[in-house]
C-alpha positions as CSV (number, residue, x, y, z in Angstrom):
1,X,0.0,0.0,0.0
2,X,1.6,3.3,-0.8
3,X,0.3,6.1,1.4
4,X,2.0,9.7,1.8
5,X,2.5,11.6,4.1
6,X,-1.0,12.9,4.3
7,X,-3.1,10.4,3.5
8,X,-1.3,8.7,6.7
9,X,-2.5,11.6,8.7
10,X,-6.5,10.7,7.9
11,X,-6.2,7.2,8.8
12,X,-7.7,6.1,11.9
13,X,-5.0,4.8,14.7
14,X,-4.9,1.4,15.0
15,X,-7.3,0.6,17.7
16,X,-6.4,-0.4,20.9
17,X,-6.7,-4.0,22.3
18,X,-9.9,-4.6,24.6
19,X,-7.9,-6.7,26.9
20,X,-6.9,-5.8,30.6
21,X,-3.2,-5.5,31.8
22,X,-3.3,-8.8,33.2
23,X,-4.8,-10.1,30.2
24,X,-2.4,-8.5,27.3
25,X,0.9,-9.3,29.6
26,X,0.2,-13.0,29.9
27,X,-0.6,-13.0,26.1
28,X,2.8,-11.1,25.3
29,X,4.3,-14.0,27.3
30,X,3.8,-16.1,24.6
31,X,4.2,-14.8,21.0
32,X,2.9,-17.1,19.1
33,X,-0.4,-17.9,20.7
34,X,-0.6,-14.4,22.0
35,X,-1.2,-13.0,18.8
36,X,-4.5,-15.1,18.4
37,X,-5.2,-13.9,21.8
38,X,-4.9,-10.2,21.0
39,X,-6.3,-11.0,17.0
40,X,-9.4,-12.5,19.0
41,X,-10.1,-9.7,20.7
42,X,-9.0,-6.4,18.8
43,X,-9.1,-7.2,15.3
44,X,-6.1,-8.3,12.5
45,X,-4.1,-4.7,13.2
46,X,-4.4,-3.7,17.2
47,X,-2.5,-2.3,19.4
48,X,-1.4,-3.6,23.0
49,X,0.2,-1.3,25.3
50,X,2.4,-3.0,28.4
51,X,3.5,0.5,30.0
52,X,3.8,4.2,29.3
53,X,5.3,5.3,26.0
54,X,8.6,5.8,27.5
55,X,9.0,2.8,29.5
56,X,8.2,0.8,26.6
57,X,5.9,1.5,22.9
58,X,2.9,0.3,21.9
59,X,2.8,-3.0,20.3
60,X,0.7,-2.6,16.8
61,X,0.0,-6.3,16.3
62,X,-0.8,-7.1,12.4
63,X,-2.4,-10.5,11.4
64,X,-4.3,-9.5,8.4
65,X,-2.2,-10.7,4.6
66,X,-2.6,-6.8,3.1
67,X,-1.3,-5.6,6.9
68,X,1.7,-8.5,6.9
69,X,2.8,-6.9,3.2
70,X,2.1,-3.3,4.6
71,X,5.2,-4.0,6.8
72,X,7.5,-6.2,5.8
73,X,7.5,-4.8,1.9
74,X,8.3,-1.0,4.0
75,X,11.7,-0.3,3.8
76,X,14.2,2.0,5.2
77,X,13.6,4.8,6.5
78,X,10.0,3.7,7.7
79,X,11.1,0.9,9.3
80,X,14.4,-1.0,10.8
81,X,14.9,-4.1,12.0
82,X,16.1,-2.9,16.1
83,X,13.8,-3.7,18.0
84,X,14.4,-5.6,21.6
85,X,14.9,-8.9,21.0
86,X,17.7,-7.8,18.2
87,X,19.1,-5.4,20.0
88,X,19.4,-7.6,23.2
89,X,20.5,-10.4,21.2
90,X,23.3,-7.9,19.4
91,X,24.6,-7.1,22.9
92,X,25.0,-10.8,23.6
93,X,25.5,-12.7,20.7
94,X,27.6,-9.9,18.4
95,X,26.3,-8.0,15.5
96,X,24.9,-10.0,12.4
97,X,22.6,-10.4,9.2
98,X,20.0,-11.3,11.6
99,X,20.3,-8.6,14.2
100,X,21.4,-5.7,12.4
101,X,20.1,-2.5,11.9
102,X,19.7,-1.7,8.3
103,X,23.1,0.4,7.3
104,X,25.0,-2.8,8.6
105,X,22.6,-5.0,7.4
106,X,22.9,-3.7,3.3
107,X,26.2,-4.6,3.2
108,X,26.1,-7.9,5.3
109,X,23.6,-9.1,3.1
110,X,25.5,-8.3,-0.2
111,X,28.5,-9.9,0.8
112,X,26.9,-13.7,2.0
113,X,23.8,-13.4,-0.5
114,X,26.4,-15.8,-3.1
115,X,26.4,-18.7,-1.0
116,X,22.6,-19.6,-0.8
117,X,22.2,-19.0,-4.9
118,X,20.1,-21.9,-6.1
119,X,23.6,-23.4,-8.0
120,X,25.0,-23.0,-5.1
121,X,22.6,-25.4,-3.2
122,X,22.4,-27.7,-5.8
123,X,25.9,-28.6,-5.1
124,X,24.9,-29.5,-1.9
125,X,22.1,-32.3,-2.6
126,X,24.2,-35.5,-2.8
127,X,25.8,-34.7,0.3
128,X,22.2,-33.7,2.4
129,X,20.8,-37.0,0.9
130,X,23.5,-38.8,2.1
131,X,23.8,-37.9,5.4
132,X,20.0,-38.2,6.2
133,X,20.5,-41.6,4.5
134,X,23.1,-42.5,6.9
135,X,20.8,-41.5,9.8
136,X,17.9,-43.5,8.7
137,X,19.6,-46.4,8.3
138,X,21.3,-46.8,11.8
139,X,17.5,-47.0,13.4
140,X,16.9,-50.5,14.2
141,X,13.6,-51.8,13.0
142,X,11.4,-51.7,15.9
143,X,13.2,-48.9,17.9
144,X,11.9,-46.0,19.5
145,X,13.3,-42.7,18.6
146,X,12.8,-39.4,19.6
147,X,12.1,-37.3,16.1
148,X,12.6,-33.7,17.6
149,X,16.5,-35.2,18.7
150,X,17.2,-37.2,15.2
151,X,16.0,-34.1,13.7
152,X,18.7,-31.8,15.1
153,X,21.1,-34.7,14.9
154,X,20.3,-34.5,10.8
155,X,20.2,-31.1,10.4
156,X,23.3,-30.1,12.4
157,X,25.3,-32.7,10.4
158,X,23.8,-30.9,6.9
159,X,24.9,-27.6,8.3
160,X,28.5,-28.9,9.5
161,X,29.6,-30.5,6.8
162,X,27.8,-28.7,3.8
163,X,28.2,-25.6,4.6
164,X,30.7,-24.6,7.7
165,X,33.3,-27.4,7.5
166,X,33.6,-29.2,10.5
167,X,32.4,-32.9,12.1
168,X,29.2,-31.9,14.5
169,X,30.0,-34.8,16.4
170,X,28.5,-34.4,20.2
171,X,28.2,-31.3,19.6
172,X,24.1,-31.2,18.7
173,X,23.0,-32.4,22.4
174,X,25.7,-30.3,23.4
175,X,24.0,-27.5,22.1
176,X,20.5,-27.3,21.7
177,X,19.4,-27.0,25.3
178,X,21.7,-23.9,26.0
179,X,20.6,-22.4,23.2
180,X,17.3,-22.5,23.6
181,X,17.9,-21.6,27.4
182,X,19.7,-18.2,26.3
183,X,16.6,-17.7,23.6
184,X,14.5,-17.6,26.5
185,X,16.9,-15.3,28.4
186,X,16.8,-12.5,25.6
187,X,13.1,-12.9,25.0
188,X,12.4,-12.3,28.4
189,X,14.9,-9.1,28.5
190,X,13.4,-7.9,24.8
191,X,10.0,-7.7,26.3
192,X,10.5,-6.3,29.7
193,X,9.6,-2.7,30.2
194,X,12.2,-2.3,33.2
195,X,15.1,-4.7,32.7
196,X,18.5,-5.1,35.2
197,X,21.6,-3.4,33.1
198,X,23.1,-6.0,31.4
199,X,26.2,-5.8,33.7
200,X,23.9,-7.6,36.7
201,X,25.3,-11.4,37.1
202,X,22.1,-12.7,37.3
203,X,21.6,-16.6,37.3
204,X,20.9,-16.4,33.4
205,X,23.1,-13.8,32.7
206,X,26.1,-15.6,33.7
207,X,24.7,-18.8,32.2
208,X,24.3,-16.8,28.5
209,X,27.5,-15.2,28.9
210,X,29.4,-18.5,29.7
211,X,27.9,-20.4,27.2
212,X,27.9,-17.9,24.4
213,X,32.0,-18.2,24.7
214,X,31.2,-21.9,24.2
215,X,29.4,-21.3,21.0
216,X,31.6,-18.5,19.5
217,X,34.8,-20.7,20.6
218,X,33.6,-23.6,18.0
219,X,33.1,-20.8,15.6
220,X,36.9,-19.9,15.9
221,X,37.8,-23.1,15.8
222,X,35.7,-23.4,12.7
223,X,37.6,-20.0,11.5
224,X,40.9,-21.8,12.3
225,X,40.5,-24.7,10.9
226,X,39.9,-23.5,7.4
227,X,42.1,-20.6,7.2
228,X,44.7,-24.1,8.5
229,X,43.5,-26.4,5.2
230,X,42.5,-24.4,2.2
231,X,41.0,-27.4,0.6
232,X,38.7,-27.8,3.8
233,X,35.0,-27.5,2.0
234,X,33.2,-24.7,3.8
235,X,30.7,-22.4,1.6
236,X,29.9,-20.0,4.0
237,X,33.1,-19.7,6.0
238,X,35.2,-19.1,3.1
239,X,32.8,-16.5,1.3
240,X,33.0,-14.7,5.1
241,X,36.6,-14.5,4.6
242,X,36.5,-13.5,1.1
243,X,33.9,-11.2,1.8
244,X,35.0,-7.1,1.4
245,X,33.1,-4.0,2.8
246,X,31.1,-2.6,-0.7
247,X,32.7,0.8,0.7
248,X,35.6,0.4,2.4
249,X,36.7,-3.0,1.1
250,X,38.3,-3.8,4.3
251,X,37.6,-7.9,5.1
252,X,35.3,-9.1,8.0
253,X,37.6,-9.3,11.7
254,X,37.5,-12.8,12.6
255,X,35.4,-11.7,15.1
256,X,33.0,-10.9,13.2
257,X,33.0,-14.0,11.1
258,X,32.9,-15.9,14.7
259,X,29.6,-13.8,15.5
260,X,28.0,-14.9,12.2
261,X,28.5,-18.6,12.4
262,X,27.5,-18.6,15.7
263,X,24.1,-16.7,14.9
264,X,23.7,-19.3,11.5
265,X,25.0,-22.1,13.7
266,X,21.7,-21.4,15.9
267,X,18.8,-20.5,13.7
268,X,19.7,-23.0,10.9
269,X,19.2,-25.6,13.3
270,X,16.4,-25.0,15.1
271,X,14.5,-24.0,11.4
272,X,15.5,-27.0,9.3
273,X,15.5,-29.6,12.4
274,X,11.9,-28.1,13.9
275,X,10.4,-28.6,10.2
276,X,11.3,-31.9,9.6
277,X,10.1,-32.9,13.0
278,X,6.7,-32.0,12.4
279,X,6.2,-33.3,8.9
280,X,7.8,-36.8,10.8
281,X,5.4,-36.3,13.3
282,X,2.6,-35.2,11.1
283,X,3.5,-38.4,8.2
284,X,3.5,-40.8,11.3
285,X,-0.2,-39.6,12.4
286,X,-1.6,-39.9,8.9
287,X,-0.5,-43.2,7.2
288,X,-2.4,-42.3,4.0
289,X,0.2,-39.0,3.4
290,X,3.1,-41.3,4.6
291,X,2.0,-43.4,1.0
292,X,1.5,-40.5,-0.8
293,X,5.3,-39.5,-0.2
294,X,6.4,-42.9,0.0
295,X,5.0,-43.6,-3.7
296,X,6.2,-40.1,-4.9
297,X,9.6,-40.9,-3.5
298,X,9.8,-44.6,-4.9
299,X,9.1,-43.7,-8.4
300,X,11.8,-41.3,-8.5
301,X,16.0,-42.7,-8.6
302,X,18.5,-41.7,-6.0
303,X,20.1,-39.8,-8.8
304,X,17.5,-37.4,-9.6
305,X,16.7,-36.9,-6.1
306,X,20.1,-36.0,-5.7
307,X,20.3,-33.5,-8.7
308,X,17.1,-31.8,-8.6
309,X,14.9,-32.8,-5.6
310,X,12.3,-30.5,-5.3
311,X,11.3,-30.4,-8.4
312,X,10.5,-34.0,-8.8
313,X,8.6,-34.3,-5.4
314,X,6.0,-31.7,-5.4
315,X,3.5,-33.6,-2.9
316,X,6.6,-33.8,-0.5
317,X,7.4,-30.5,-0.9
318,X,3.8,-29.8,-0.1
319,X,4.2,-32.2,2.8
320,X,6.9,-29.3,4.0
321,X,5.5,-25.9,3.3
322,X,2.3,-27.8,5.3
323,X,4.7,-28.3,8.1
324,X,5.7,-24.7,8.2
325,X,2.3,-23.7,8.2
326,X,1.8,-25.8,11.9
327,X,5.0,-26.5,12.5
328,X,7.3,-23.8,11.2
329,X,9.8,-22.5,13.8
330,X,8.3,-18.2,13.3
331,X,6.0,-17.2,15.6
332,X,6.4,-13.8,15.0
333,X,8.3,-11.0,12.7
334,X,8.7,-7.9,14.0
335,X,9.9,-4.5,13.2
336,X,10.3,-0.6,14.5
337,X,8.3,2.0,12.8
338,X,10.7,4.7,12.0
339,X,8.3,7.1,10.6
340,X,3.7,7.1,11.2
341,X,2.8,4.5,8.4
342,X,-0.2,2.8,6.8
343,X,-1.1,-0.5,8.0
344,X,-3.9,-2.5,6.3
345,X,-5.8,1.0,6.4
346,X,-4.9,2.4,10.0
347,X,-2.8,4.7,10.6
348,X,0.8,3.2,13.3
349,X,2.9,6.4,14.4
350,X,6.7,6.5,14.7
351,X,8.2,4.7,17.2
352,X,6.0,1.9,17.5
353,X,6.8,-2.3,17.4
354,X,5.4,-3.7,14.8
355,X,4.4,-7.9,15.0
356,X,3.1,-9.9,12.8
357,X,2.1,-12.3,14.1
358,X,2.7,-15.5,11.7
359,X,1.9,-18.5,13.9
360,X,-1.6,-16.6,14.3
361,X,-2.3,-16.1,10.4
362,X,-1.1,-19.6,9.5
363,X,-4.0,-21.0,12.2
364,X,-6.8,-18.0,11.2
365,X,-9.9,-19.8,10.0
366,X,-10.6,-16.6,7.9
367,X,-7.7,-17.2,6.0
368,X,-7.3,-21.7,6.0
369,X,-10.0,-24.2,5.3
370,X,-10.1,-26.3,8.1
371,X,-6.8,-24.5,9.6
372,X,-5.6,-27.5,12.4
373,X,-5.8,-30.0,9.8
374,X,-2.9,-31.0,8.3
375,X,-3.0,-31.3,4.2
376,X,-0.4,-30.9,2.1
377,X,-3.0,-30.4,-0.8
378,X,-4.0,-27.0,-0.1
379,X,-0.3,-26.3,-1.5
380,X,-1.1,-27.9,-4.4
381,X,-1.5,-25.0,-6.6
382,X,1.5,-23.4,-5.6
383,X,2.7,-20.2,-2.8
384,X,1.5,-17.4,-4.9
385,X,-1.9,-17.0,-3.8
386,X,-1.2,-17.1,-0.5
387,X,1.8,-15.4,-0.2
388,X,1.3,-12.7,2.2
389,X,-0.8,-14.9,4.6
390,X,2.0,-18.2,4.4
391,X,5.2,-16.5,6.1
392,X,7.5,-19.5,7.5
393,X,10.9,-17.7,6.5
394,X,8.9,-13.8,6.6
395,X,8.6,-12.0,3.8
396,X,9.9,-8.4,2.4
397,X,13.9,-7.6,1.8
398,X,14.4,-8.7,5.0
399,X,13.5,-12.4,4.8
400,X,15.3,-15.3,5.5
401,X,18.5,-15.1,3.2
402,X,18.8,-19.3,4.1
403,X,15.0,-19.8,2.5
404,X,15.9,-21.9,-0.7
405,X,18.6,-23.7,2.0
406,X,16.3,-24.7,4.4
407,X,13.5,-26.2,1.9
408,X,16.3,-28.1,0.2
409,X,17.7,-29.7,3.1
410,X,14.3,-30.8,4.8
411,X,13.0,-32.2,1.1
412,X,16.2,-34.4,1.0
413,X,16.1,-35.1,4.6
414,X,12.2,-36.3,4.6
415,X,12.7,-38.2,1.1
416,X,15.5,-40.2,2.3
417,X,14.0,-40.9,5.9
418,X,10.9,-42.0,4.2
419,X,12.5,-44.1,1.6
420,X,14.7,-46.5,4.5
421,X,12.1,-46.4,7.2
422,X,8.2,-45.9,8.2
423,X,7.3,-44.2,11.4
424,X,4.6,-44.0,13.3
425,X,4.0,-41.3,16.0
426,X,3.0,-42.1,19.4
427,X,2.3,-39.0,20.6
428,X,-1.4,-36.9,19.3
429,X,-0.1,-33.9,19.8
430,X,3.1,-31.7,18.7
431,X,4.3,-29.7,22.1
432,X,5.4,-26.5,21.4
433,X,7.4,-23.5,23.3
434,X,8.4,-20.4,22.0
435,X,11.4,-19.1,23.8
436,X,12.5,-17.0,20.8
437,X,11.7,-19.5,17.8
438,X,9.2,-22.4,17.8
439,X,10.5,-25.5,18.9
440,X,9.5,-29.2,20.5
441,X,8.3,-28.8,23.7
442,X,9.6,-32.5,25.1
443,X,10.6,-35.2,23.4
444,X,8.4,-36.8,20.3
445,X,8.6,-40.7,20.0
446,X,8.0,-42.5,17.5
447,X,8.4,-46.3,16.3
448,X,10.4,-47.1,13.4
449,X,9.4,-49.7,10.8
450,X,12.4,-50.2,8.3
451,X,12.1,-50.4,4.8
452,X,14.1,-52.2,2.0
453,X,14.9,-48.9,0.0
C-alpha cells in the first residue's frame, strides 16, 4: 500500500486492544499464541500497550495478509529491524545479518547473498541426501526414537559439513538445550519494560555469557581450521573471509565472522530440524500421506533426487511448506516503525513495534479451510496466492536469506527418511514452546518400521 505523508495523517489509529493489563501481559508472554489472543479480541491490526510510551511503545499487532505486506514490503527509513529482541540479542551474541540495523545489514547481506544462490545449493544435494540416509539407516527396526532429537542430529550434520566445514560430532545435544535456554533469556529481556543493566550477574546472565564463549569458541575453531586447510569445504566460512566492505573494502575481523556462524550455527538448526520434525510427526499420524510421499519418493531414482529434488517431489514438498504452516519454527516478525505508516488501512505512528504475528495467520480460520488440519493439498496450486498470509521464513527484503537452503535440506532429509524407514508417532499432539523461535516442547517418540529402499 503506498500512502503519503498525508493520507497517513487521515487514517484512523490502530485501535487499541480490549484486553486488561493482566490479560495482554500473559498473552505477550507467549508470542505465538498471544497473537491469536490479541487478533481475538482487537481485530487483524491492534495495538497492546504494556506500560507508558517511554517505558516501553505500543505494540501494533498485524495479522491480516494486506497488513503482513504493509510491513515487511516497508523499507528504510519507515522501518528498521532494532527492536528488543535484536538489539538484546546484538549485545549478547555480536552484530549479524539477523540482528542488524539496516546500514550494517545492506552490506552484510551483499557480501553472503552468493552462497545460498540456487547453484550454489544444488551442489549440496548428494551430500544432504547422504547424510540423512546414513541416519535413517542406523535405526533399528522396531526402535523408538525421539524425532525432535534425530532431527537436530540431521540437520546439524547438513549444516556442519555442507556448509561450515567441521564434524558436528557431540556437539548437537551439546548445544541445543543452552541455546534454547539463552533464547528464552533474551526474550524475556526484549520484552520487559524495566530490565536489570546488562552488567547484573544474574543466574541467566552468567549462564548466557558463559555459554555464548562456548558457541563463539567452535566458531573460531571453525575460522581456524579452514584458514589451516585451504582445501577444507566450507561455503559459508570461506565467502566470510573472502567477503569485502562494498565501501571500504576492508575484510570481516575474525570476530565478526565468529559472531556470524554462531548466529547461522543457531537458527539454521532450530528451522530446518523443527520442520522436519513436524512433517515426521505429522506423516506418522496420517499413514495415508506417509504413501503418498512414499510412492512419490519410490518412483523417482536416488540420482534425480540428488540433482534436482524439489522439483521431482511436489507432494513432499507440499508435505513441507504444510509443516511450516503448523509447525514452522516463526512465531512472530517484527519491526520498528521509523516514521507514522499505513497498515492494512490504520494509521501506526513512529516509534512503534510492529508484530506480525505468523503463527496466528497460519492457524486464522478466515484465512485456512479447516486451519488445524494437516493437508499438504492445499499447496497444491503453488505459494502465490497465499503469499502474504504463508510467512515460515517472513517476507519483504528482510526475509530469511537461508530460504531456498532450508526447503532443500528438509526435502532431501524427509525423502530419504521416508525411503529407508516408516514411522509411526505415538504422541497426538506436537508440544510446542516459543522461547525465541518455535521449537519441540519434550521429546516426540516414534516407532520405526524399516524399509528395503
Amino acid at each position: 500500500m503506498s500512502t503519503d505523508a498525508t493520507d497517513v495523517d487521515r487514517l484512523p489509529p490502530a485501535p487499541d486492544v480490549p484486553l486488561s493489563l493482566r490479560e495482554r501481559i500473559a498473552a505477550i508472554q507467549v508470542a505465538h499464541s498471544g497473537c491469536e489472543t490479541f487478533r481475538d479480541a482487537g481485530g487483524p491490526v491492534t495495538t497492546v500497550r504494556i506500560a507508558p510510551k517511554w517505558m516501553m511503545p505500543p505494540i501494533v499487532v498485524v495479522t491480516s495478509p494486506q497488513g503482513a505486506r504493509d510491513v515487511l514490503t516497508a523499507t528504510y527509513p519507515a522501518v528498521d529491524r532494532d527492536f528488543p529482541f535484536m538489539t538484546e540479542q546484538q549485545k549478547l551474541n555480536g552484530g549479524s545479518l539477523l540482528n542488524f540495523s539496516h546500514k550494517e545489514w545492506v552490506g552484510r547481506r551483499r557480501m553472503l547473498q552468493p552462497v545460498f544462490t540456487t547453484a550454489r545449493i544444488a551442489e549440496l544435494n548428494e551430500q544432504m541426501y547422504d547424510i540423512a540416509t546414513d541416519a535413517a539407516t542406523s535405526w533399528r527396526d522396531g526402535s523408538e526414537i525421539d524425532l525432535d532429537r534425530e532431527s537436530r542430529r540431521i540437520t546439524m550434520r547438513v549444516l556442519g559439513r555442507t556448509i561450515m566445514g567441521f564434524e558436528p560430532g557431540s556437539y548437537t545435544d551439546e548445544l541445543v538445550d543452552p541455546l534454547r535456554r539463552i533464547s528464552k533469556y533474551i526474550a524475556d529481556r526484549g520484552r520487559a519494560p524495566v530490565k536489570l543493566p546488562s552488567w547484573v550477574p544474574t543466574r541467566e546472565r552468567r549462564f548466557a555469557v558463559k555459554f555464548n564463549k562456548v558457541a563463539h569458541d567452535l566458531a573460531a575453531q571453525i575460522l581456524q581450521d579452514c584458514r589451516t586447510d585451504p582445501q577444507l569445504s566450507a561455503p559459508l566460512v570461506r565467502a566470510m573471509m573472502e567477503a569485502r566492505d562494498p565501501e571500504t573494502s576492508e575484510p570481516l575481523t575474525d570476530e565478526e565472522i565468529c559472531h556470524e556462524l554462531v548466529i547461522f550455527l543457531a537458527s539454521g538448526l532450530e528451522t530446518t530440524a523443527t520442520t522436519l520434525a513436524y512433517a515426521l510427526w505429522a506423516l506418522g499420524r496420517h499413514p495415508e500421506i506417509f504413501d503418498r510421499v512414499a510412492a512419490e519418493v519410490a518412483a523417482v531414482d536416488e540420482a534425480a533426487l540428488r540433482t534436482n529434488p524439489r522439483s521431482h517431489l511436489p507432494y513432499t514438498v507440499s508435505v513441507i511448506q504444510e509443516a511450516l504452516r503448523l509447525g514452522g519454527p516463526t512465531p512472530a516478525v517484527m519491526r520498528i516503525a521509523r516514521q507514522d505508516m499505513a497498515v492494512d488501512g490504520f494509521r501506526v505512528d513512529a516509534g512503534s513495534m510492529l508484530m506480525v504475528g505468523v503463527y496466528a495467520m497460519h492457524r486464522d480460520p478466515q484465512l485456512w479451510d479447516r486451519p488445524l488440519e494437516f493437508d499438504p493439498d492445499r499447496f497444491s496450486g503453488g505459494r502465490s496466492r497465499m503469499q502474504w498470509q504463508f510467512l515460515p521464513f517472513g517476507g519483504g527484503p528482510r526475509s530469511c536469506i537461508g530460504e531456498f537452503f532450508a526447503l532443500t535440506a528438509a526435502t532431501l532429509e524427509l525423502a530419504s527418511i521416508v525411503r529407508h524407514c516408516r514411522l509411526t508417532s505415538r504422541n497426538a499432539t506436537f508440544p510446542i514452546t516459543a522461547p525465541l523461535t518455535i521449537v519441540p516442547d519434550g521429546p516426540i517418540p516414534a516407532l520405526v518400521q524399516t524399509v528395503n529402499a
